[in-house]
N, C-alpha and C positions, 0 to 999 in steps of 0.2 A: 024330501027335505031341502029348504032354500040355500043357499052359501053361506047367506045371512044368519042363519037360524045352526045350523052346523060350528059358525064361525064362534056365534055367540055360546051352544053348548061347548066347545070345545077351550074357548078362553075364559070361562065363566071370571075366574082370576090369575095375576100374577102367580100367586101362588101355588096354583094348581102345575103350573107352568116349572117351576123350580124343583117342585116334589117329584116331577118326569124325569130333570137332569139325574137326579140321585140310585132312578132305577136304571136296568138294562135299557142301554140304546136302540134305540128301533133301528132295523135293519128296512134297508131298500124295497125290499117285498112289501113290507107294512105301509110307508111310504105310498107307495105305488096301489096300497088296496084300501088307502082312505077311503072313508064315502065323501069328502067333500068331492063336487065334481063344479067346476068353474071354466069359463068360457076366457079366461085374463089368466096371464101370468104374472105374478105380485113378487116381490122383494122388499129388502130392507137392510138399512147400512148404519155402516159400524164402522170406527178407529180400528186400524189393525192391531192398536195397543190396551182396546177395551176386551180384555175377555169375559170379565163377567156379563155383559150384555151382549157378544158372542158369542157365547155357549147355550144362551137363552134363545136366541136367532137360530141356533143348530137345532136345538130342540122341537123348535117350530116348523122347521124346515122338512128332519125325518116324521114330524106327525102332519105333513100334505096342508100343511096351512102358508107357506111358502115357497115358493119355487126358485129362489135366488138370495144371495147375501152377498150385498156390495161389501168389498172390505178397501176404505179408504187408506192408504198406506201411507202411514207416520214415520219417515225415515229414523233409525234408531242406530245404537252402538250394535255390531254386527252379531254380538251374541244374542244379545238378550231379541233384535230382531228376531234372529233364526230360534227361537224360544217361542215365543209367539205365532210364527211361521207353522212350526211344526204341529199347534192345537190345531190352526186353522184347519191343515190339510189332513190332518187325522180326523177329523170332522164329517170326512165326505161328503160336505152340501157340495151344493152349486156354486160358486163362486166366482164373482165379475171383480177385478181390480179395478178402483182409481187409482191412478198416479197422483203423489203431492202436487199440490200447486202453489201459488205465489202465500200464499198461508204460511206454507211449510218453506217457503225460502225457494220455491222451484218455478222460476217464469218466463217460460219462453221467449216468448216477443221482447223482453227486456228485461234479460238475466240482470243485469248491475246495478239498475233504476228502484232506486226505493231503498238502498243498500247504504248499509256502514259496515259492511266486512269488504275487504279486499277481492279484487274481480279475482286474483290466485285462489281464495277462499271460498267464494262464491263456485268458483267452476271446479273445486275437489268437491266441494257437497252438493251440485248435480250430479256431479258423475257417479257420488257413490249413492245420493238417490234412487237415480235410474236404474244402477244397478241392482238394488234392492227391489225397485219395480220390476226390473224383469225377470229375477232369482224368483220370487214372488208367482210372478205369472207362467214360467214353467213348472214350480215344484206343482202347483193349484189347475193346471193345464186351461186354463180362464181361455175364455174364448172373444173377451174382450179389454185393452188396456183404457178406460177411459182418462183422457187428457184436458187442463185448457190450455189457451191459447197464452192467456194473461194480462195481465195491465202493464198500460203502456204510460210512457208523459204526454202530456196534451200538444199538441204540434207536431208529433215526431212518430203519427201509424206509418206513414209509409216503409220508415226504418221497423218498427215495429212486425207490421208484414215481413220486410224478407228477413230481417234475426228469427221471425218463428221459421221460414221456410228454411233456414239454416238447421233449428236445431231439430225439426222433424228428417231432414236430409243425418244431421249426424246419427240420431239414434231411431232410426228409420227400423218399422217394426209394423206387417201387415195384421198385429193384433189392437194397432191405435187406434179410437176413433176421439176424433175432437168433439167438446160440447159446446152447445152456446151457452153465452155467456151475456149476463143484464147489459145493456150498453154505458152505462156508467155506474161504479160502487164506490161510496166515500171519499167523491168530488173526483172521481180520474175513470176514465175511460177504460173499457175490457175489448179483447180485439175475439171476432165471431160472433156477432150479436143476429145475426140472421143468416138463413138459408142462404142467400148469395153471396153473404160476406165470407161464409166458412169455405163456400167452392170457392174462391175469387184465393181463398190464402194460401188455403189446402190439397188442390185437385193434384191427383198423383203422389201428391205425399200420406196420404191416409186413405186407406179402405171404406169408410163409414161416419156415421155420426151420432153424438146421443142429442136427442129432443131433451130439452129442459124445458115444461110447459111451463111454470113460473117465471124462470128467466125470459122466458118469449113474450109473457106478460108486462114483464120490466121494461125491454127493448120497447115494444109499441108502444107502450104510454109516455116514455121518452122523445119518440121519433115520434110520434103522432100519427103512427101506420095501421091498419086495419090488421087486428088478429086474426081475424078469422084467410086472411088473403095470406099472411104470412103465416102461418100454422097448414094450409094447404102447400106451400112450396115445401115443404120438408116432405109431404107424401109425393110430388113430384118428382125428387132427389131421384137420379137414373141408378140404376142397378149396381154399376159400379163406383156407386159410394151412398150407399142407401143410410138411412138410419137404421140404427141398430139395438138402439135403448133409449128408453124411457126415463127422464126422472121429473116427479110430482109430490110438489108440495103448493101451497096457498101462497098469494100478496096480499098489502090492504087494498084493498079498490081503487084502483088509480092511481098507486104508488108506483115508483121509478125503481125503490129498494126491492131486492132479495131480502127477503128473512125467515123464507120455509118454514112457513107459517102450518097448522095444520089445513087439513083441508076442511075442516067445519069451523075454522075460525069466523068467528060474528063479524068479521069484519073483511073478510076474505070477497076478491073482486074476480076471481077464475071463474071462466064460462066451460061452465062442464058439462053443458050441452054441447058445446065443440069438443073440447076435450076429451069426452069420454067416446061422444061420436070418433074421434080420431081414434082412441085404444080401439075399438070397437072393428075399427077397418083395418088396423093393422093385431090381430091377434096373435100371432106369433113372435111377436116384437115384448119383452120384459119389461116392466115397468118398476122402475126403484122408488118406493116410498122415500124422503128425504126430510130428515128434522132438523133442527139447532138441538133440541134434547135428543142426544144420542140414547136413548136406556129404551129397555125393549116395552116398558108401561107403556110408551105413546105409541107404539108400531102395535099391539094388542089392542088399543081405541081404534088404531087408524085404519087396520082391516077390516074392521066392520066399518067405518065409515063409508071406506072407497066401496066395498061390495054394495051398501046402498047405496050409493050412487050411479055405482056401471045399471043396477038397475033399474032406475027412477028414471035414466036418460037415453 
């Protein structure tokens, strides 16, 4: 029986999906004695503050249709945090942390830039961030913290470069790896838009990196650089700061925007004859499905998407 064919008996519906959380949890054995059997390791992410499509990602996870649950970490009041904390890790998936990013009030390269709260303000709610991020990633024993770099003001990367080399030095942590990021979102510039730029900010201060194949798609059609040349330097990245994760979602065709589109969007311009060729070379490497709709409907379309795809290409 195909991935494909497995995938699709198995998610026939959401519903079938919810009727599972209500019974006995599957334990690790069962897990481990699916019949799906897959050549890729697949994911899929979530708000640390969404449980109900958390709990649905669990479910997927002990029935061998996922191998990982990015959980993107929404800094919160510390209780109700550690409330939320505690389903996750009681859960027993797999679990890969993101750190908040300039979304969530958290940006490296240019903590104060873009701000109306006071820099005193601004640097208590990184810190207590952080510290949530790394509460986080010890209670969940994550074997990865993914980071960005951030947005920067337009004229001022070079300050932007060493404030990030600053705050990777303060909270310096061999479970970081940085992602790239589109080289510009809604008119300002992100700092890490390619292979060389992320060694050039990073080297020594982070272990690794995550591929964002979309983002990479943003970057080139921006800079007017060959994907396929720059999609090959992340596989040349040396050992001691390799990539480390995967995340994939769709652009429109020659758009500059991120908008984690699906990957069968009709309008979608990712060449997943590279793409996939790349997951392909690197199998061991986890690959994080990534939406705008966080709810677990579109992660249920999107794994049978992606499994026809690894195999058509």
């Amino acid at each position: 029986m195909t991935g494909i064919s497995i995938i699709s008996e198995k998610l026939e519906n959401i519903q079938r999906l919810r009727e599972l959380q209500t019974s006995e949890k599957m334990d690790t054995e069962n897990r481990e004695n699916t019949e799906m059997t897959r050549n890729y390791l697949i994911g899929a992410g979530v708000r640390s503050d969404d449980m109900g499509t958390f709990n649905t990602l669990s479910t997927m996870y002990h029935a061998g249709l996922i191998d990982h649950i990015q959980v993107m970490l929404i800094p919160q009041e510390d209780k109700l945090f550690r409330k939320h904390l505690e389903v996750i890790s009681s859960s027993g998936a797999y679990i890969i942390v993101h750190a908040p990013h300039h979304g969530q009030g958290v940006n490296p390269c240019a903590p104060t830039a873009f701000e109306t709260r006071s820099p005193a303000e601004i640097s208590a709610w990184i810190e207590s961030a952080m510290s949530q991020t790394f509460e986080a990633a010890d209670l969940l024993d994550t074997p990865s913290i993914v980071m960005h770099a951030g947005r920067y003001e337009n004229g001022k990367k070079d300050t932007a470069i060493s404030t990030l080399q600053e705050f990777l030095s303060v909270y310096r942590d061999p479970r970081i790896i940085l992602e790239n990021l589109p080289e510009v979102y809604a008119g300002f510039h992100l700092l890490g838009s390619t292979a060389d730029e992320l060694l050039q900010i990073s080297e020594g201060l982070v272990t690794g990196y995550c591929l964002d194949f979309a983002h990479l798609y943003c970057t080139t059609n921006f800079l007017h650089l060959s994907y396929a040349r720059e999609l090959s330097k992340f596989g040349d990245l040396s050992d001691s700061h390799p990539v480390k994760l995967h995340h994939l979602s769709n652009s429109i065709k020659g758009s500059i925007t991120d908008e984690h589109l699906e990957l069968n969007h009709k309008n979608g311009g990712l060449d997943f004859d590279l793409v996939i060729g790349y997951i392909k070379k690197h199998p061991d490497i986890q690959t994080s499905l990534e939406y705008k709709q966080n709810n677990a409907e579109i992660y249920v379309e999107q794994l049978k998407v992606f499994d026809n795809l690894y195999h058509r290409h």
